[in-house]
N, C-alpha and C positions, 0 to 999 in steps of 0.2 A: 343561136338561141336568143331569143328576145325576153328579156326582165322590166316589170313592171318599176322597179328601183334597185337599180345598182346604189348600196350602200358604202360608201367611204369609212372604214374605222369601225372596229368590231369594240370597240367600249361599250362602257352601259347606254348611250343617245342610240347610237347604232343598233344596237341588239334590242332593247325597247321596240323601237321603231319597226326593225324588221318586223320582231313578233307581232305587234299590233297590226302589220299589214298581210302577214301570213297567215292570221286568224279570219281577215276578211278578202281573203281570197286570191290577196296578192303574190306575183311571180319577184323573187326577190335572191338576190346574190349579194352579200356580203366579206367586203374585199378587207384586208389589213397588212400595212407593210412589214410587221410585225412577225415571227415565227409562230404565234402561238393568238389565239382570241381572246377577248377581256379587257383588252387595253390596260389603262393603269392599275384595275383592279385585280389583274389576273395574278394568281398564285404558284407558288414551285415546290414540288410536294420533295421537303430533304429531311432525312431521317424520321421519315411520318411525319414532317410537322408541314402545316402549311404557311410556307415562307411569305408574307408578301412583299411580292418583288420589289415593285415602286413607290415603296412608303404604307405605314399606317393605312387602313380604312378602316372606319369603325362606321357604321350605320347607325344612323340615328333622324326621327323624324317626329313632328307631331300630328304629321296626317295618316291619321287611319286607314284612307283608303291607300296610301302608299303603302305601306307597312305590311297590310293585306296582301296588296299585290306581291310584293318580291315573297311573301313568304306561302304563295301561291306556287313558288319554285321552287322553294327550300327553305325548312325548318331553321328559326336564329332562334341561340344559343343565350344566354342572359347576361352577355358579357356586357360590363359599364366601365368607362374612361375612366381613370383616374389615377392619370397622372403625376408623377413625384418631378421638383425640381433638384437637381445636384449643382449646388453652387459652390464651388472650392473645397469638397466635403464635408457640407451642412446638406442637409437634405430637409426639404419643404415641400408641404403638400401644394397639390393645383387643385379644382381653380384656387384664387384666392378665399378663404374662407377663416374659420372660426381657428380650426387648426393651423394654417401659415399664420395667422397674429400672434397665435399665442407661441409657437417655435420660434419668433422674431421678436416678442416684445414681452415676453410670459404673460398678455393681458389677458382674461378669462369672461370675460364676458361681452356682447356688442357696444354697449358704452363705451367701455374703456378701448376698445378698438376704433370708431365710429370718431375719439375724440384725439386718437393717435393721428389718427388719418388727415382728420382736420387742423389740429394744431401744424400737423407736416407742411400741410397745402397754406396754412396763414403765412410762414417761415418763407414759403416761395414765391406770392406776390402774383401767382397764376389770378387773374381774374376771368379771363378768357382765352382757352387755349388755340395756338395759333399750329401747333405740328404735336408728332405723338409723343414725344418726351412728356411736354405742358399738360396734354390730355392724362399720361397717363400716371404724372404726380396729382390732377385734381383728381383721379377716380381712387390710390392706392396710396397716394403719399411716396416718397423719396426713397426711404429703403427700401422698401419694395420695390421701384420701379431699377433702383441702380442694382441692386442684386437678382431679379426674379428675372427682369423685362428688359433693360437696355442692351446687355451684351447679347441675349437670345435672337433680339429681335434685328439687331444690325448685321448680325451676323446672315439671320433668314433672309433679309432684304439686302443686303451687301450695301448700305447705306447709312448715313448718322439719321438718331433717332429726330432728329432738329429737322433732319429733310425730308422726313414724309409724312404724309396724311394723317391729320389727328384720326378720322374717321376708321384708319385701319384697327383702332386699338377701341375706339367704342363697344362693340359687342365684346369686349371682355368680361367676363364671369367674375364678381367679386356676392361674396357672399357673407351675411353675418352669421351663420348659421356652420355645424362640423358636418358640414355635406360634402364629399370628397369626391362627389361623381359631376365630371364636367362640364355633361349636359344637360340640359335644364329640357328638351324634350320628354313627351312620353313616351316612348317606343325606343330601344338602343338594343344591338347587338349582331353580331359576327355569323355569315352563316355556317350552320352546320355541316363542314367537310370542305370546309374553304370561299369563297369568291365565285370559284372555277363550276360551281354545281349551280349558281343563281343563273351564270351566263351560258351553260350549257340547255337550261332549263329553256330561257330564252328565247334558244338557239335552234332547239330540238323540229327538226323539218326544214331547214332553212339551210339552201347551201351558200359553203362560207367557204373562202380562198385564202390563204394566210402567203407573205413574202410575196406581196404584190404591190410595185411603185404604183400607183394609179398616176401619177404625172407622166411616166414612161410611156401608161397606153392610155392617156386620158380621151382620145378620139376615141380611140375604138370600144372605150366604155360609154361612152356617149351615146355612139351608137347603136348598140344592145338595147339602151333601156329608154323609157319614156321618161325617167326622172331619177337626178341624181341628188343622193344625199348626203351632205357632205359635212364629216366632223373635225378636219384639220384645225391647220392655223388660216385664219382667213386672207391674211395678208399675202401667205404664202399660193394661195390659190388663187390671188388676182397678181402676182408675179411681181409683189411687193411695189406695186407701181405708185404707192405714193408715201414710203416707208416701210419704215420694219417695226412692227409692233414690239414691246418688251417682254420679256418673261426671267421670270426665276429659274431655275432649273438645276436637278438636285445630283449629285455624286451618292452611291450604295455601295457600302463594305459589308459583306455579307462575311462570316463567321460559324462553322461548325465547333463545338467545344464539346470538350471532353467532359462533361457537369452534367446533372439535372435542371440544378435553376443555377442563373448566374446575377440576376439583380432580384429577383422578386416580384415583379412587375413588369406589362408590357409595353410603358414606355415611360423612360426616365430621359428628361429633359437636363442639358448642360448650359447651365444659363450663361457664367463665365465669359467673357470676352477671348481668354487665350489659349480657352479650348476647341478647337476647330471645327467641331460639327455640333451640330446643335439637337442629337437626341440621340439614346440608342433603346432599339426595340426588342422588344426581344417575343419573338414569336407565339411560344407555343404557350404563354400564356394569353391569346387571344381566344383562345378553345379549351384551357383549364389543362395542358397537355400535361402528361407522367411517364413522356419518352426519356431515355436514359441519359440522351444528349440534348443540349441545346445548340438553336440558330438565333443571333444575333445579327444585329447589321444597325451599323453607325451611317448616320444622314451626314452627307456635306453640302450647305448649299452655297450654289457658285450662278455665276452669269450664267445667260441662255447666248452661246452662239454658235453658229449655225453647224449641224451635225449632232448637237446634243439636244435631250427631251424638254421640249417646254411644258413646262408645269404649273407655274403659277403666272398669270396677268398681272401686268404693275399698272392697277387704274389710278394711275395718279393724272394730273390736266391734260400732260402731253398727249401719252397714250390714249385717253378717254376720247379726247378729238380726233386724234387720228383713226382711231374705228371705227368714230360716225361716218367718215369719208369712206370706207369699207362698208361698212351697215348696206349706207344710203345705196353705191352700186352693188350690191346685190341683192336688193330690192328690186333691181331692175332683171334678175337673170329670173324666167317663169321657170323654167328647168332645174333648177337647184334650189333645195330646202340645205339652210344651213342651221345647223344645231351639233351643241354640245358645248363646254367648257372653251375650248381654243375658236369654233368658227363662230362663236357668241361674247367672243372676251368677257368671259364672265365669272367669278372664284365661285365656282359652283360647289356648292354640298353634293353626295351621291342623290340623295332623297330629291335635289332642288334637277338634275339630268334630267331625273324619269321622270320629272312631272311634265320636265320641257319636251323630253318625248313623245308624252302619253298625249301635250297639249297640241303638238304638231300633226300628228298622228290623225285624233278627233278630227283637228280644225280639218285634215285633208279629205280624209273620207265624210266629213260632213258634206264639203264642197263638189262633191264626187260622188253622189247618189245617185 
């Protein structure tokens, strides 16, 4: 059997992608080493609720025509973020807002927060911040940063807040206003019946092979198809031959309990230093559920090495040069479109995949008339 594109990685880049070339008449097989399709978005339907497996996803975008699309496969739901921090048993809303100043400082209005914040930042002597500590006592001021931000954040990173990138902490949401919803997009919410109904949507006509190493048969998928697409780790697919890129990569404690609700919310953050994991979710309020049980499941984030799921890119100097040296040769493979979070080292949003799908997609069959 001969395929127009053997696809690497049944995620959202890959499932995109098929469909967009399934619709214009392309022969397409999509492979995943994985037991089940979806990649990290995929869900595990326990106690009717749908669990997700590998962390949070909450959809959120301000493009229309994206929004459109996925809900072209399935109806979302009107769920919005809005996350609670637990710091030593004080609880504080996210983002920063009108609410976390005044549970911190009983200040009531944005002056008197605006000038909390300021006096914070005179006391510290930041004129220009050099890492995200600096950065993120000039955006929030001191308390905040030592209770909300520094343990959370070292912990996600497994690194002092001194050692990394002021830039990671720039797009943080501080607000003067009691808006308790995280994202500043138009468009937020969860599909209806899970993950698993977007990517089946996707999916629908399009045969997919699941518990497939493609490095095991990497010739003979070569051979099949006129073009491979490929959504790993990129380094990993030129045989690391001039490094190992970094990544984050997270530990899941999943949790049936005997409750209805057991926090209130579906994701409360554990800002704390010597608390070990830095959130726990809790499911079935991602869909409003009124199952008699809940699922729960505590995030631990740890190093990525090798056998375990990379998840996050550490663009910090190192890493950012060593994937141009990656980029650059595979630029040179005409057989291989590389796309997605891992083979693009990129901290991609969902919203921010599918557009790199949709754009790879056009740009092919543009070229291809």
């Amino acid at each position: 059997m001969k395929y127009d594109f053997v696809i690497v990685g049944a995620g959202l880049f890959g499932s995109v992608f098929a469909h967009e070339m399934t619709k214009n008449g392309k022969r397409c097989l999509v492979i995943d080493k994985r037991n089940h399709l979806g990649g990290n978005v995929f869900c595990e339907n326990i106690e009717g609720i749908n669990v997700h497996k590998y962390g949070a996803h909450i959809f959120h975008t301000n493009d229309k025509k994206i929004w459109d699309y996925v809900n072209s496969f399935v109806e979302f739901n009107r769920y919005t973020n809005s996350p609670v921090a637990n710091y030593k048993d004080e609880i504080y809303n996210l983002p920063f807002n009108m609410n976390t100043f005044y549970q911190l400082w009983k200040v009531r209005t944005p002056e008197e927060a605006k000038a909390k914040i300021k006096e914070q930042l005179e006391k510290s002597g930041i004129l220009k911040p050099k890492n995200l500590e600096e950065q993120a006592i000039s955006l929030v001021g001191k308390d905040i940063y030592e209770k909300l931000i520094k343990g959370y954040t070292e912990k996600q990173w497994g690194r002092k807040a001194t050692e990394l990138p002021a830039f990671i902490i720039k797009r943080l949401p501080v607000r003067f206003t009691y808006d308790n919803n995280y994202f500043n997009d138009k468009y937020q919410g969860i599909p209806i019946g899970g993950y698993n109904k977007l990517v089946e949507g996707l999916l629908e006509g399009v045969e997919t092979k699941t518990n497939i190493d493609f490095f095991k048969e990497q010739k003979y998928f070569e051979e099949i198809s006129d073009k491979i697409v490929y959504t790993g780790k990129i380094d990993e697919y030129f045989k690391y031959q001039f490094g190992k890129l970094q990544y984050r990569s997270l530990e899941f404690e999943h949790q049936i309990l005997d409750m209805s609700n057991y926090q209130g919310n579906a994701v409360v953050n554990y800002t704390a230093a010597e608390v070990p994991f830095t959130r726990i979710l809790e499911h079935k309020h991602f869909e409003f559920g009124k199952q008699d049980k809940t699922v729960v499941t505590k995030e631990y984030p740890k190093e990525w090495k090798e056998g375990s799921e990379p998840y996050y890119p550490v663009n910090d100097d190192y890493n950012s040069a060593l994937y141009l040296k990656y980029k650059k040769l595979a630029e040179t493979k005409d057989k291989i479109i590389f796309g997605g979070r891992l083979a693009e080292y990129k901290y991609y949003d969902m919203h921010q995949v599918i557009a790199s799908a949709l754009s790879k997609a056009k740009k092919y069959i543009n070229e291809n008339i």
